[in-house]
mmCIF entry with sequence, helices, sheets and N, C-alpha, C, O atoms, coordinates in Angstrom:
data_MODEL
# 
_entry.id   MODEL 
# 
_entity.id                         1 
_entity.type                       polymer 
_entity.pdbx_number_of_molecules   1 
# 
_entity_poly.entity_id                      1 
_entity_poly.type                           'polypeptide(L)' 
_entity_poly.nstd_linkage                   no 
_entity_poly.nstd_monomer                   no 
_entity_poly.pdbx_seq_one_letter_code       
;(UNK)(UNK)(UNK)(UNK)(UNK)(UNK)(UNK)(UNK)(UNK)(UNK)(UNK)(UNK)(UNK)(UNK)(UNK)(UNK)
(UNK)(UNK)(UNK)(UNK)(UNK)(UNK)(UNK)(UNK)(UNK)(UNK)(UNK)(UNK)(UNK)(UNK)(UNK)(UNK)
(UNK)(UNK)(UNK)(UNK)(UNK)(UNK)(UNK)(UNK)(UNK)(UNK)(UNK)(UNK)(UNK)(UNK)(UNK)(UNK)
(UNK)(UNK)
;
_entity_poly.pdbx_seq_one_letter_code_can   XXXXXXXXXXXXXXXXXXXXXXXXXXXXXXXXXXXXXXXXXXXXXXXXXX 
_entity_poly.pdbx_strand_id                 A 
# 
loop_
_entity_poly_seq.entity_id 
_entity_poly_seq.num 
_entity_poly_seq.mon_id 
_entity_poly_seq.hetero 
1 1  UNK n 
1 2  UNK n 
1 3  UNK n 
1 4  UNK n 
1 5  UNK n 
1 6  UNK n 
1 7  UNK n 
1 8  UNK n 
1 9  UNK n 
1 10 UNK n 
1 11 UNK n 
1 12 UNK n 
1 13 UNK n 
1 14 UNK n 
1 15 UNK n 
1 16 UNK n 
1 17 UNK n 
1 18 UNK n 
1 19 UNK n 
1 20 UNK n 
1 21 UNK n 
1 22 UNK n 
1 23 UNK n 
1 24 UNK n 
1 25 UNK n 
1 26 UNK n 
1 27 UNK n 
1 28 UNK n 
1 29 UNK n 
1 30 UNK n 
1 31 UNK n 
1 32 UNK n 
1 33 UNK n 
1 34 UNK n 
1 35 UNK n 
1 36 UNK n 
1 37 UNK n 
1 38 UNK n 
1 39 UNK n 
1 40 UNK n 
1 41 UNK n 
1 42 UNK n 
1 43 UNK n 
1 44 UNK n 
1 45 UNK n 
1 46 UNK n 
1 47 UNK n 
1 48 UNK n 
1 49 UNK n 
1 50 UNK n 
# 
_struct_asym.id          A 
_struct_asym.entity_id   1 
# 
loop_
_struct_conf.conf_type_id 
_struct_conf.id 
_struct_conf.pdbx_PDB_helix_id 
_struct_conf.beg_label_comp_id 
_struct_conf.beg_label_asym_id 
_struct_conf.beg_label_seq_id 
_struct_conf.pdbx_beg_PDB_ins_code 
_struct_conf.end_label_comp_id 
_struct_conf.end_label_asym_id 
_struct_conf.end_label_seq_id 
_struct_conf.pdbx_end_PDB_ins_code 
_struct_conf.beg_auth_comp_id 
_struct_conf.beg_auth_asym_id 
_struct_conf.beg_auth_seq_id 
_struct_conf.end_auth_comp_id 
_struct_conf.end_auth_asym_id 
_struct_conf.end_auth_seq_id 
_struct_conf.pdbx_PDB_helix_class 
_struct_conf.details 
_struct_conf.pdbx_PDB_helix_length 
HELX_P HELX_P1 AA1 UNK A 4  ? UNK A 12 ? UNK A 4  UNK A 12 1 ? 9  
HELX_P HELX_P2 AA2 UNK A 16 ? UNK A 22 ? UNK A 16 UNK A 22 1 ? 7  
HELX_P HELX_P3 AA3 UNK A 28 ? UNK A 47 ? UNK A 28 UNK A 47 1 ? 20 
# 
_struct_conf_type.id          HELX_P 
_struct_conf_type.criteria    ? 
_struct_conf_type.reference   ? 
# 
loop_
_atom_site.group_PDB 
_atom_site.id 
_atom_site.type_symbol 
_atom_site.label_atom_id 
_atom_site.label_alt_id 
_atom_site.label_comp_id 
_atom_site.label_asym_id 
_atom_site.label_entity_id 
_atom_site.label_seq_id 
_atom_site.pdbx_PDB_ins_code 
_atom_site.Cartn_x 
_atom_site.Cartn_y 
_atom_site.Cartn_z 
_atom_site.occupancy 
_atom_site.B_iso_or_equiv 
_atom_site.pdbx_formal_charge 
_atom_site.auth_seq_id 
_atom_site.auth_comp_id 
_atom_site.auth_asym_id 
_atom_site.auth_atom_id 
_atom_site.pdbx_PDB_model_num 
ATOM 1   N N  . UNK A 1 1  ? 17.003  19.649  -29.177 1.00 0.00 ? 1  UNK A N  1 
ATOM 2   C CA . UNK A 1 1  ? 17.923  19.019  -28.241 1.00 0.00 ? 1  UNK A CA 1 
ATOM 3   C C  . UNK A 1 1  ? 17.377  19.054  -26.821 1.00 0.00 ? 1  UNK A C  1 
ATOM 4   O O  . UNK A 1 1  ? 17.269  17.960  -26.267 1.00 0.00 ? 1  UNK A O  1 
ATOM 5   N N  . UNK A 1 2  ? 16.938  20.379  -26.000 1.00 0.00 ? 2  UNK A N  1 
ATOM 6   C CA . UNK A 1 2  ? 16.304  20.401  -25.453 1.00 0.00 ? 2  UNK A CA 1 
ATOM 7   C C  . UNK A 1 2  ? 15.329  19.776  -24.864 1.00 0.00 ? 2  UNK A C  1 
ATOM 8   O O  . UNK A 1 2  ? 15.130  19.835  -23.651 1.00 0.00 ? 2  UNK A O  1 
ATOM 9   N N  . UNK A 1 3  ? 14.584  19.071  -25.742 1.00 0.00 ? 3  UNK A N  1 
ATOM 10  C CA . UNK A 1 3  ? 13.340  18.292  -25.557 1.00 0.00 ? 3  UNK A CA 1 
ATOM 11  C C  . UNK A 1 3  ? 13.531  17.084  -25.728 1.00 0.00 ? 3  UNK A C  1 
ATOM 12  O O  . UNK A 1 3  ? 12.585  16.496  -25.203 1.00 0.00 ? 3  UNK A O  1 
ATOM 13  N N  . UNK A 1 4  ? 14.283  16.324  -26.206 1.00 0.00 ? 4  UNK A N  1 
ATOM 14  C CA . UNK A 1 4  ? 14.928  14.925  -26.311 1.00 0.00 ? 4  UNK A CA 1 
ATOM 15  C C  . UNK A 1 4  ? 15.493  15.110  -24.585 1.00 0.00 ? 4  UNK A C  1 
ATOM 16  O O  . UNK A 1 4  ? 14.745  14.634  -23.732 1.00 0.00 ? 4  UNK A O  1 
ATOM 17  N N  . UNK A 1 5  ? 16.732  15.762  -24.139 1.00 0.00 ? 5  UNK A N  1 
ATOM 18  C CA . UNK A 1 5  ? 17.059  15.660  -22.739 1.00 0.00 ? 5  UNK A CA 1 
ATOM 19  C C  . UNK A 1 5  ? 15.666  15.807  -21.492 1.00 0.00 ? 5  UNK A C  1 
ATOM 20  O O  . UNK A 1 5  ? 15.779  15.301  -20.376 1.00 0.00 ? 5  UNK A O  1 
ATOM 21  N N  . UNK A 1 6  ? 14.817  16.325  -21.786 1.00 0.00 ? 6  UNK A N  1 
ATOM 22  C CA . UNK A 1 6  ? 13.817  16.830  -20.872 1.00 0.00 ? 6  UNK A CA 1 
ATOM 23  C C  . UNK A 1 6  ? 12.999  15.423  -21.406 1.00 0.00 ? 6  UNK A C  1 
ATOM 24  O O  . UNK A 1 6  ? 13.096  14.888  -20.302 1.00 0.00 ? 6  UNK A O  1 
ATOM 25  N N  . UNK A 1 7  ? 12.672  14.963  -21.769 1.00 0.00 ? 7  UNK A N  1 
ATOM 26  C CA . UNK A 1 7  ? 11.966  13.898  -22.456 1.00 0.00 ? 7  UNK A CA 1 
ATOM 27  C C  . UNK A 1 7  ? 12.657  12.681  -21.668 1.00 0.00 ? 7  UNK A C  1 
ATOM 28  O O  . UNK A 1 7  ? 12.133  12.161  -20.682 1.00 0.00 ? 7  UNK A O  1 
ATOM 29  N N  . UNK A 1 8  ? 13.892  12.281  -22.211 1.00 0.00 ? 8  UNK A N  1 
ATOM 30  C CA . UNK A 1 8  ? 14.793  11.160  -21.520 1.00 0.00 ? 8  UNK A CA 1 
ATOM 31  C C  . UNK A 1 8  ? 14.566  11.132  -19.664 1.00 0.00 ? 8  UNK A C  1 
ATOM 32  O O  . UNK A 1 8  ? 14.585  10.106  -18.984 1.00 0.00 ? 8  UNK A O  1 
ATOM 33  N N  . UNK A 1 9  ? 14.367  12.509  -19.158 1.00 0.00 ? 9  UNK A N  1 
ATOM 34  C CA . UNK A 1 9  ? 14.595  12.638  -17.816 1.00 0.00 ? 9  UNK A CA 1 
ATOM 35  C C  . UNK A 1 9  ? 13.178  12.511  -17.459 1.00 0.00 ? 9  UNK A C  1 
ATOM 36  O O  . UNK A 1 9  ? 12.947  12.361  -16.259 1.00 0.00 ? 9  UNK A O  1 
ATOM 37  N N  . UNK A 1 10 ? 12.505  12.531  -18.009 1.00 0.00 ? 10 UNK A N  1 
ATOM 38  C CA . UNK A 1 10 ? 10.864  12.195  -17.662 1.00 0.00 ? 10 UNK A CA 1 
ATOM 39  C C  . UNK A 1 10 ? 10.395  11.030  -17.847 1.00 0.00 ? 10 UNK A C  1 
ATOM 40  O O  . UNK A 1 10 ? 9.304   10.702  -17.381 1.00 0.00 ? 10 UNK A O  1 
ATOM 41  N N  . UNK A 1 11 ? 11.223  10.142  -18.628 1.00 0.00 ? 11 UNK A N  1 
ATOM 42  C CA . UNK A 1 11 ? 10.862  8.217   -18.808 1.00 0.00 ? 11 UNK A CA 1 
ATOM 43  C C  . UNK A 1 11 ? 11.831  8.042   -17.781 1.00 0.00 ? 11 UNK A C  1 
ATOM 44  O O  . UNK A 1 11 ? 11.321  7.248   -16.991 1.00 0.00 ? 11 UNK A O  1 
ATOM 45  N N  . UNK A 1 12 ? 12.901  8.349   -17.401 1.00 0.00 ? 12 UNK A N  1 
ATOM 46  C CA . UNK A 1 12 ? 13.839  7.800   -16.107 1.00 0.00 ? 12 UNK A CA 1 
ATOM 47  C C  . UNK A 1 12 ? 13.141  8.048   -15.098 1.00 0.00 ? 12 UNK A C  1 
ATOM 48  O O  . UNK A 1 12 ? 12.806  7.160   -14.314 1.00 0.00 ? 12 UNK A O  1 
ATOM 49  N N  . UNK A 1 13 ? 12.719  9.655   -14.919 1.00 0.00 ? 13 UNK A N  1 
ATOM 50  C CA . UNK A 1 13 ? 11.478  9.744   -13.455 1.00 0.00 ? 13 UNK A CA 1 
ATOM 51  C C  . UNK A 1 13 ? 10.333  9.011   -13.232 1.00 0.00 ? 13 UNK A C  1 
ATOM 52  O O  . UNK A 1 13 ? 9.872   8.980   -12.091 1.00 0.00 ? 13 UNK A O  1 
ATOM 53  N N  . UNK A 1 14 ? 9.797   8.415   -14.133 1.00 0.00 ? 14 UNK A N  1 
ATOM 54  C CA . UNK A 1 14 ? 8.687   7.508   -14.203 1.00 0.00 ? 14 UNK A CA 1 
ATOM 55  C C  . UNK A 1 14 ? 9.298   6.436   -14.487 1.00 0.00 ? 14 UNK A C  1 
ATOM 56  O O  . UNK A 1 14 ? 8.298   5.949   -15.014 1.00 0.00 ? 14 UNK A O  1 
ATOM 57  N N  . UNK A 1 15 ? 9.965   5.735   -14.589 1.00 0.00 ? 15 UNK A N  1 
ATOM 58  C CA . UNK A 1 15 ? 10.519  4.355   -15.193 1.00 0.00 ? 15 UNK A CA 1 
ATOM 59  C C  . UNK A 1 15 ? 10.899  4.181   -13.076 1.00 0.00 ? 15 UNK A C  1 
ATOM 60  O O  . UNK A 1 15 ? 10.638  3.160   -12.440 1.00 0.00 ? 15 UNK A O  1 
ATOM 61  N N  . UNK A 1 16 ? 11.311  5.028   -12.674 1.00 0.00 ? 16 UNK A N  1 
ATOM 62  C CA . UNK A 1 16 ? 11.508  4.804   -11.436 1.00 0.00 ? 16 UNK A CA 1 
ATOM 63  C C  . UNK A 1 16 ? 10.220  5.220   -10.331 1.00 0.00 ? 16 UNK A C  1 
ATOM 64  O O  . UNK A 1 16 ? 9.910   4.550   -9.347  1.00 0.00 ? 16 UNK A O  1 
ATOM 65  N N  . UNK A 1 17 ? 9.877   5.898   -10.566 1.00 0.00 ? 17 UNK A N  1 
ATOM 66  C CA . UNK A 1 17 ? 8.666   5.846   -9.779  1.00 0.00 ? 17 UNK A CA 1 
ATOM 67  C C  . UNK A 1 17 ? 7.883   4.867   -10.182 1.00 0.00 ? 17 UNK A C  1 
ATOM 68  O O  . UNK A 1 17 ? 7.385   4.316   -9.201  1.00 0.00 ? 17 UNK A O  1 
ATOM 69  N N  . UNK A 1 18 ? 7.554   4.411   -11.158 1.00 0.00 ? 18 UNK A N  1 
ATOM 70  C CA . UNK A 1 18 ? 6.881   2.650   -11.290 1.00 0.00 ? 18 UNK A CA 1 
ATOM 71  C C  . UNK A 1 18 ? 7.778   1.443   -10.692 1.00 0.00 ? 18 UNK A C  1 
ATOM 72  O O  . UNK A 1 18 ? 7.254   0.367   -10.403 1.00 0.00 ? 18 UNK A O  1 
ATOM 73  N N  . UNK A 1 19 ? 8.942   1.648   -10.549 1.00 0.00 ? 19 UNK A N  1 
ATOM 74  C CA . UNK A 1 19 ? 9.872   0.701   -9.844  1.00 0.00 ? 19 UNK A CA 1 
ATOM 75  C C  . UNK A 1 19 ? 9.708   0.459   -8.249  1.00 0.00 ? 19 UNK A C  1 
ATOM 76  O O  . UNK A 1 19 ? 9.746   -0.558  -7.556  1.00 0.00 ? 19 UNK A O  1 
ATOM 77  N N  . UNK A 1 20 ? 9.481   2.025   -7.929  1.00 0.00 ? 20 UNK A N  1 
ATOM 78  C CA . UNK A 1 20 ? 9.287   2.078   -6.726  1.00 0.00 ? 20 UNK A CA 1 
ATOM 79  C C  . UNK A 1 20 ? 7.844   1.762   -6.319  1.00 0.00 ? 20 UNK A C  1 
ATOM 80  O O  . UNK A 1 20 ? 7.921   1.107   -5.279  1.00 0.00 ? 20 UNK A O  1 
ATOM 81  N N  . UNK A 1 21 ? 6.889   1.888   -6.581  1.00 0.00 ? 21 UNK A N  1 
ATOM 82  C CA . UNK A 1 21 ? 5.740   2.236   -6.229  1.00 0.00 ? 21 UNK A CA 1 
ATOM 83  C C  . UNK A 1 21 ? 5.301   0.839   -6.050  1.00 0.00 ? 21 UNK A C  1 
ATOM 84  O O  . UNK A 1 21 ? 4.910   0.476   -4.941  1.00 0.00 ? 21 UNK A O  1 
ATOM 85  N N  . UNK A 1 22 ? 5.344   -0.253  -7.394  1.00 0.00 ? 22 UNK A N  1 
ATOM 86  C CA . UNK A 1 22 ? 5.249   -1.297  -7.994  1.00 0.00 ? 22 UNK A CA 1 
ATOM 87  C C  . UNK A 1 22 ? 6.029   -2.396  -6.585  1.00 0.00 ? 22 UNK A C  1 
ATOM 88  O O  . UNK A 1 22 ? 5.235   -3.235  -6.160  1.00 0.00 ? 22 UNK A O  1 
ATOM 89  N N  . UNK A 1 23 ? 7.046   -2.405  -6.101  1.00 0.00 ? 23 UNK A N  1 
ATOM 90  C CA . UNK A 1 23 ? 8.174   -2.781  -5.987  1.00 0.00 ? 23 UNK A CA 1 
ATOM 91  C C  . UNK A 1 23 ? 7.828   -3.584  -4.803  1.00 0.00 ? 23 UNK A C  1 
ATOM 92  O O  . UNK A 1 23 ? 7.978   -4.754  -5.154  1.00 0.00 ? 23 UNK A O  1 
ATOM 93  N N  . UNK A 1 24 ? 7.339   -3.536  -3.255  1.00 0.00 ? 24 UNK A N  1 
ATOM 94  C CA . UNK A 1 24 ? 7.011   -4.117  -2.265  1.00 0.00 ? 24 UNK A CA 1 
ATOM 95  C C  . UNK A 1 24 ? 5.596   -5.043  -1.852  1.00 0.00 ? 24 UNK A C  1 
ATOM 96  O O  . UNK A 1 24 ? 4.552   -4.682  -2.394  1.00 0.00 ? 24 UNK A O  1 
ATOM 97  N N  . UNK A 1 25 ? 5.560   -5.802  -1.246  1.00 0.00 ? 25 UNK A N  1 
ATOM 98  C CA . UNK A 1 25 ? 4.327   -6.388  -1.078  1.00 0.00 ? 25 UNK A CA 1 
ATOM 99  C C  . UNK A 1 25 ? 4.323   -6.732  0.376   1.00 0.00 ? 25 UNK A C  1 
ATOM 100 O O  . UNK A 1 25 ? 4.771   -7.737  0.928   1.00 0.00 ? 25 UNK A O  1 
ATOM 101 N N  . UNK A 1 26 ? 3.585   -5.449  0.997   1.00 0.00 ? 26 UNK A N  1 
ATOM 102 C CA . UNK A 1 26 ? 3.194   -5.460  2.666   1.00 0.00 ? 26 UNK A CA 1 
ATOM 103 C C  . UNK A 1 26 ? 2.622   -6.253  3.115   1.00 0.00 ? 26 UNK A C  1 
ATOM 104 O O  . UNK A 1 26 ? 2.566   -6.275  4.345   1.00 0.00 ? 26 UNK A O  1 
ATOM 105 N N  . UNK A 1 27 ? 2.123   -6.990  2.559   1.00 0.00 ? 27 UNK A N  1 
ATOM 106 C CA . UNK A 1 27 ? 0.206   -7.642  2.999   1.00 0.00 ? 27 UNK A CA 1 
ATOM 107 C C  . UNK A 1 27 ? 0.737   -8.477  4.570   1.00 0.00 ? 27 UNK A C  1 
ATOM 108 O O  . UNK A 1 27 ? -0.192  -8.861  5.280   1.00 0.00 ? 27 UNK A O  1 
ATOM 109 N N  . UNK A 1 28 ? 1.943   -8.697  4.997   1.00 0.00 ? 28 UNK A N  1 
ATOM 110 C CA . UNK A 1 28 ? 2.123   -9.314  6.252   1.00 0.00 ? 28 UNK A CA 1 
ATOM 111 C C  . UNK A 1 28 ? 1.925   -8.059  7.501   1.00 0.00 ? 28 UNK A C  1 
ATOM 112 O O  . UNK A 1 28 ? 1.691   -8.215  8.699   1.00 0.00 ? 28 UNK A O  1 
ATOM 113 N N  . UNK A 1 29 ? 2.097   -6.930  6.804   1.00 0.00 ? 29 UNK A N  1 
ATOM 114 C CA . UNK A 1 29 ? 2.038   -5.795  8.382   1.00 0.00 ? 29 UNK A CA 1 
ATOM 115 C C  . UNK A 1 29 ? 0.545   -5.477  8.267   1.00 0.00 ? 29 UNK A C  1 
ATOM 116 O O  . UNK A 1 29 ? 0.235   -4.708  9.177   1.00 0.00 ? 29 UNK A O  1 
ATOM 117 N N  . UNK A 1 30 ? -0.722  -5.856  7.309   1.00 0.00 ? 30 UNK A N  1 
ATOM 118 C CA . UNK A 1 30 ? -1.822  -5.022  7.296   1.00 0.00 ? 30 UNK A CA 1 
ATOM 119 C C  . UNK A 1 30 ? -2.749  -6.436  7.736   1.00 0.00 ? 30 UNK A C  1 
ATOM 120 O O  . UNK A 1 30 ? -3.884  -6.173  8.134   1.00 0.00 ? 30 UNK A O  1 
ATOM 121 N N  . UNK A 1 31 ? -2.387  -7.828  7.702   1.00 0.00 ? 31 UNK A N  1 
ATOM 122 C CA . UNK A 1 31 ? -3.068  -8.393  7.957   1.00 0.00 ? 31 UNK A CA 1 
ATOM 123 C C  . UNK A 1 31 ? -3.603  -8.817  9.749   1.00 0.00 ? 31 UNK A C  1 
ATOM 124 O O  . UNK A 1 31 ? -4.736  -8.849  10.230  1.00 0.00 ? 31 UNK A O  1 
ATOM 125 N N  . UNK A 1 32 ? -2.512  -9.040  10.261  1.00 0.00 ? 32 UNK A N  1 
ATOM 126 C CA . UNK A 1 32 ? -2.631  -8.864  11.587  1.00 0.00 ? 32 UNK A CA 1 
ATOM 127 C C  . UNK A 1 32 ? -3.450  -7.803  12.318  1.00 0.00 ? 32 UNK A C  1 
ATOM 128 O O  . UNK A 1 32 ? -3.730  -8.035  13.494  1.00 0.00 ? 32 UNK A O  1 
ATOM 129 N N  . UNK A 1 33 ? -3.956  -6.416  11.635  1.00 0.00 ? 33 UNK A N  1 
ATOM 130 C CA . UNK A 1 33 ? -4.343  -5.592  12.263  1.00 0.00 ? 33 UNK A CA 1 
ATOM 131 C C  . UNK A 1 33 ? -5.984  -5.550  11.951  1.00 0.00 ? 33 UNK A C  1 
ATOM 132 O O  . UNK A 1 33 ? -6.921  -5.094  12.606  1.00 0.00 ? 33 UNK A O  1 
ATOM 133 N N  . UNK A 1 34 ? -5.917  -6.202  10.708  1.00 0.00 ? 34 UNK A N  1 
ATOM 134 C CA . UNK A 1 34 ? -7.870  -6.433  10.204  1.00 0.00 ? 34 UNK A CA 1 
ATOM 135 C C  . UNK A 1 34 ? -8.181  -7.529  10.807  1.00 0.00 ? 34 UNK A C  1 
ATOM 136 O O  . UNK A 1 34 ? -9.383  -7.792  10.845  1.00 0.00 ? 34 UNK A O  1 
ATOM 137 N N  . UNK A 1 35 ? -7.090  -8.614  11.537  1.00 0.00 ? 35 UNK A N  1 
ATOM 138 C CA . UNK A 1 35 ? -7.723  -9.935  12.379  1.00 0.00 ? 35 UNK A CA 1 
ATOM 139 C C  . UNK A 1 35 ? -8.110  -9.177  13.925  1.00 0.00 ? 35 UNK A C  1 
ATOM 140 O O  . UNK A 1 35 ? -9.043  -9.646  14.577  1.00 0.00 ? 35 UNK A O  1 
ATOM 141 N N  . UNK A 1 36 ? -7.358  -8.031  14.426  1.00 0.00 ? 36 UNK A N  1 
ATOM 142 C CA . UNK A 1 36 ? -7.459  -7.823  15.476  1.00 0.00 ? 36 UNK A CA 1 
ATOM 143 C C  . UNK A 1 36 ? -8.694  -6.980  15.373  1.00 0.00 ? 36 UNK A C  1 
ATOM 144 O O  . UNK A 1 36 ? -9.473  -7.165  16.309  1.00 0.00 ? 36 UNK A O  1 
ATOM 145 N N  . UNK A 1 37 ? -9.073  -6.104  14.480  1.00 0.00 ? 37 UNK A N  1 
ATOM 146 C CA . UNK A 1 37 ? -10.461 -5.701  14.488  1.00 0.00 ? 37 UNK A CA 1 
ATOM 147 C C  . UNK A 1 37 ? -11.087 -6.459  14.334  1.00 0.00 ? 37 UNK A C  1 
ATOM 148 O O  . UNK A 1 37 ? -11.990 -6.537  15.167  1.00 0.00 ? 37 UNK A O  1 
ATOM 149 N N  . UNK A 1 38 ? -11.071 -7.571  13.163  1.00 0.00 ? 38 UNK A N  1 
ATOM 150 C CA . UNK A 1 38 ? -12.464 -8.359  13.441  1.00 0.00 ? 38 UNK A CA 1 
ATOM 151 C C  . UNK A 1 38 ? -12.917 -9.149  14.457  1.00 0.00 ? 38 UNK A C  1 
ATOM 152 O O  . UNK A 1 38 ? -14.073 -9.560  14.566  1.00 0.00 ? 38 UNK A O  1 
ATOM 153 N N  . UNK A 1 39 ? -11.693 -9.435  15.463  1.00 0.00 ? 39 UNK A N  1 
ATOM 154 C CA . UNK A 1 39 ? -11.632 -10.412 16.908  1.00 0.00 ? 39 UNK A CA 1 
ATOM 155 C C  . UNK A 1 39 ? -12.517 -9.141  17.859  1.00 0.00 ? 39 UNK A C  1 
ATOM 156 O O  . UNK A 1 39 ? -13.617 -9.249  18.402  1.00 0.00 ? 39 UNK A O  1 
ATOM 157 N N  . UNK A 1 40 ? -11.561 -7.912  17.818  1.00 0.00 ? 40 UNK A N  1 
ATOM 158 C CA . UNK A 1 40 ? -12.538 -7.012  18.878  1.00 0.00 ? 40 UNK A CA 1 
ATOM 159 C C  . UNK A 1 40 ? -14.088 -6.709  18.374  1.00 0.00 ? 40 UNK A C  1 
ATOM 160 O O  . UNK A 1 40 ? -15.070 -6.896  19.092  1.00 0.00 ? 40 UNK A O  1 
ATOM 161 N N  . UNK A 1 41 ? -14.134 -6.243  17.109  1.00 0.00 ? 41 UNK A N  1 
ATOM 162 C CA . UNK A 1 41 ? -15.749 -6.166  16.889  1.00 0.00 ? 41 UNK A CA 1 
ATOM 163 C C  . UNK A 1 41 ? -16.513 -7.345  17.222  1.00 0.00 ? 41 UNK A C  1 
ATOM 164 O O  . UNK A 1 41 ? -17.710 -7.133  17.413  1.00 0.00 ? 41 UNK A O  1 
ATOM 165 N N  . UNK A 1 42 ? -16.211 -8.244  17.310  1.00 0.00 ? 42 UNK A N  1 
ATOM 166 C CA . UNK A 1 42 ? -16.895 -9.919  17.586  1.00 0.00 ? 42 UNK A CA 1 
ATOM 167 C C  . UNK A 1 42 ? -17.230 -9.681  19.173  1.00 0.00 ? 42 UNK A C  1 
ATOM 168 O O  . UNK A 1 42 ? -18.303 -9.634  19.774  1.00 0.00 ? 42 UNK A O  1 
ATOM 169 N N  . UNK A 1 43 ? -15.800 -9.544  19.624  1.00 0.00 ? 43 UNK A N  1 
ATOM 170 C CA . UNK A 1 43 ? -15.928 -9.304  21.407  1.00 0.00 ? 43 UNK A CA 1 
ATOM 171 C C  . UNK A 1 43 ? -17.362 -8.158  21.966  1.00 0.00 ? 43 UNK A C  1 
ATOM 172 O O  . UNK A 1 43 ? -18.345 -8.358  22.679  1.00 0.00 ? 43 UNK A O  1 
ATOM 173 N N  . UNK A 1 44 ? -16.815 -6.880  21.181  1.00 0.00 ? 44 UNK A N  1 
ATOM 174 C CA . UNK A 1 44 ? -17.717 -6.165  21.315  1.00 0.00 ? 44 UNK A CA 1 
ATOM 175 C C  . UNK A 1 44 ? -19.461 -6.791  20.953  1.00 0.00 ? 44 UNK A C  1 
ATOM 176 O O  . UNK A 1 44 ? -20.331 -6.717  21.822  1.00 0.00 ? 44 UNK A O  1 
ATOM 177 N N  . UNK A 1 45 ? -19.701 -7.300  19.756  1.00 0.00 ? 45 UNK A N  1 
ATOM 178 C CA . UNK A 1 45 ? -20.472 -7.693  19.679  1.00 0.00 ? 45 UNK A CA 1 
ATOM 179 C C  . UNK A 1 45 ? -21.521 -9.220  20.460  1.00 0.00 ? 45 UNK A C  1 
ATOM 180 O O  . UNK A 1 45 ? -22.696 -9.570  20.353  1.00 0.00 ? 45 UNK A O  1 
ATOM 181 N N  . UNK A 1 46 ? -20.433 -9.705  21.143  1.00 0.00 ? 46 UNK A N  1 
ATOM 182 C CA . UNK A 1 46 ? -21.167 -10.842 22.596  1.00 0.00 ? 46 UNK A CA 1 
ATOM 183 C C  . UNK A 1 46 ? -21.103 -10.431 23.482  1.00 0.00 ? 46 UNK A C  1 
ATOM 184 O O  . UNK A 1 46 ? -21.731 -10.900 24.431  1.00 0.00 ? 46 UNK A O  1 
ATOM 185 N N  . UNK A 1 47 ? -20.235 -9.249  23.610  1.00 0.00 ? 47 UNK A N  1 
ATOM 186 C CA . UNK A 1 47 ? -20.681 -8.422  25.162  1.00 0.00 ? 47 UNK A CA 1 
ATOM 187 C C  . UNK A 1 47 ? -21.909 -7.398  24.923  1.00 0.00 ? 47 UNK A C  1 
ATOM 188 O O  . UNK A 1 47 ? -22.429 -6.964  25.951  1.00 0.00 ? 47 UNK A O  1 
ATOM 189 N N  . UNK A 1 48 ? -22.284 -7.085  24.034  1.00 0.00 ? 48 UNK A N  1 
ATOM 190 C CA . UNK A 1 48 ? -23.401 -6.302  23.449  1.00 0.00 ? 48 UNK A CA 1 
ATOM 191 C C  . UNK A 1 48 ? -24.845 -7.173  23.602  1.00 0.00 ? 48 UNK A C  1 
ATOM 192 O O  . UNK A 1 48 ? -25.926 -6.765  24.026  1.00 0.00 ? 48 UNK A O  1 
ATOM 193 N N  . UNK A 1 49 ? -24.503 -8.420  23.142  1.00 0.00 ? 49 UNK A N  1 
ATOM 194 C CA . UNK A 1 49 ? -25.762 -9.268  23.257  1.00 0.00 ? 49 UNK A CA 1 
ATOM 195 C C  . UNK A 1 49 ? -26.232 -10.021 24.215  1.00 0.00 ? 49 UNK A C  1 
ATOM 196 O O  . UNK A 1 49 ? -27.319 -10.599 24.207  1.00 0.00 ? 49 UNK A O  1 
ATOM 197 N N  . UNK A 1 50 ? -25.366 -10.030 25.120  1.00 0.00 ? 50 UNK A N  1 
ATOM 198 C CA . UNK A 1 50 ? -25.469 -10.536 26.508  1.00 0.00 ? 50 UNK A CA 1 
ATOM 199 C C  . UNK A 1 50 ? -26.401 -9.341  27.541  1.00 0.00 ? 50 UNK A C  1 
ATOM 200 O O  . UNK A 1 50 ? -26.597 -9.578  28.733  1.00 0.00 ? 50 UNK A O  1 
# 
């Protein structure tokens, strides 16, 4: 009995931590910040070659 309840509560803890984990798609807050590095490394790099 024991192990059926401890069992059940370990596919619900993982049935939800894959819900969660799985669940969002950021890619709008991480993209803006790899355009702004690649704009400053560029900058950096024509003030470098000048």
């Amino acid at each position: 009995m024991k192990k059926k309840v401890f069992g059940m509560i370990a596919v619900m803890a993982l049935a939800g931590a894959l819900a969660v984990g799985c669940g969002g798609d950021d890619k709008k807050e991480t993209e803006p910040a790899t355009t702004t590095e690649k704009t400053t490394e560029k900058a950096e790099t024509e003030k470098a070659a000048e």
